[in-house]
Structures are given as structure tokens and as C-alpha cells.
C-alpha positions as CSV (number, residue, x, y, z in Angstrom):
1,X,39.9,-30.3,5.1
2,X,41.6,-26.8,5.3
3,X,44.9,-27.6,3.3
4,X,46.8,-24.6,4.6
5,X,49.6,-24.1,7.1
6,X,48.1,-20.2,6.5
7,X,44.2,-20.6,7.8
8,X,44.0,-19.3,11.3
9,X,41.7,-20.8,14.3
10,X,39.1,-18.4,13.8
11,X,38.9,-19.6,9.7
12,X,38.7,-23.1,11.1
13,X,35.8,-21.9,13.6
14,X,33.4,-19.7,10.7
15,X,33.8,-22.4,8.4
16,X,32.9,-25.1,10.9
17,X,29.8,-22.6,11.9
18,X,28.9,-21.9,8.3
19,X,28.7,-25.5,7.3
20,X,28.1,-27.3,10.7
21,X,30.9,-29.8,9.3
22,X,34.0,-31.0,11.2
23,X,36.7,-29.1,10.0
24,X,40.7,-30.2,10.0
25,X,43.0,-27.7,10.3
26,X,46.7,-29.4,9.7
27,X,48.1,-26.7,11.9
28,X,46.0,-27.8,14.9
29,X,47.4,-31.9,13.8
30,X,50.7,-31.1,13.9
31,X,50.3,-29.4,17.1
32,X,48.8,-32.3,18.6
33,X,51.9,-34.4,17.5
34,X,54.3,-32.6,18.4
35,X,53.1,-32.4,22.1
36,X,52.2,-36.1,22.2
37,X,55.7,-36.2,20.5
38,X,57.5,-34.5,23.4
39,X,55.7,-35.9,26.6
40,X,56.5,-39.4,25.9
């Protein structure tokens, strides 16, 4: 888990290479919601 609003996509994608680990990026979450959010 990357705690920070801060981390960028691409710190999301060379940590998920350098540790071949899921990685969750609370920026990408909250994106997610917010669209679901909206299109209901």
C-alpha cells in the first residue's frame, strides 16, 4: 500500500515492477469512486 495522495502512476508502476506485488495507490481508489459515484 502506497499511503500517499503524492506518489504518481509511474511510482505505483516501478514499485509494482521491482517487487512483482500488487500495488494500491489511494489516488487511483478514489478515482474509481468518484466515477462510479457520478454515473449512477
Amino acid at each position: 500500500v502506497m499511503d500517499c495522495m503524492g506518489y504518481r502512476l509511474e511510482h505505483e508502476r516501478l514499485v509494482r515492477m521491482y517487487t512483482k506485488r500488487p500495488v494500491f495507490l489511494p489516488k487511483r481508489l478514489i478515482s474509481s469512486l468518484v466515477k462510479e459515484f457520478y454515473q449512477l
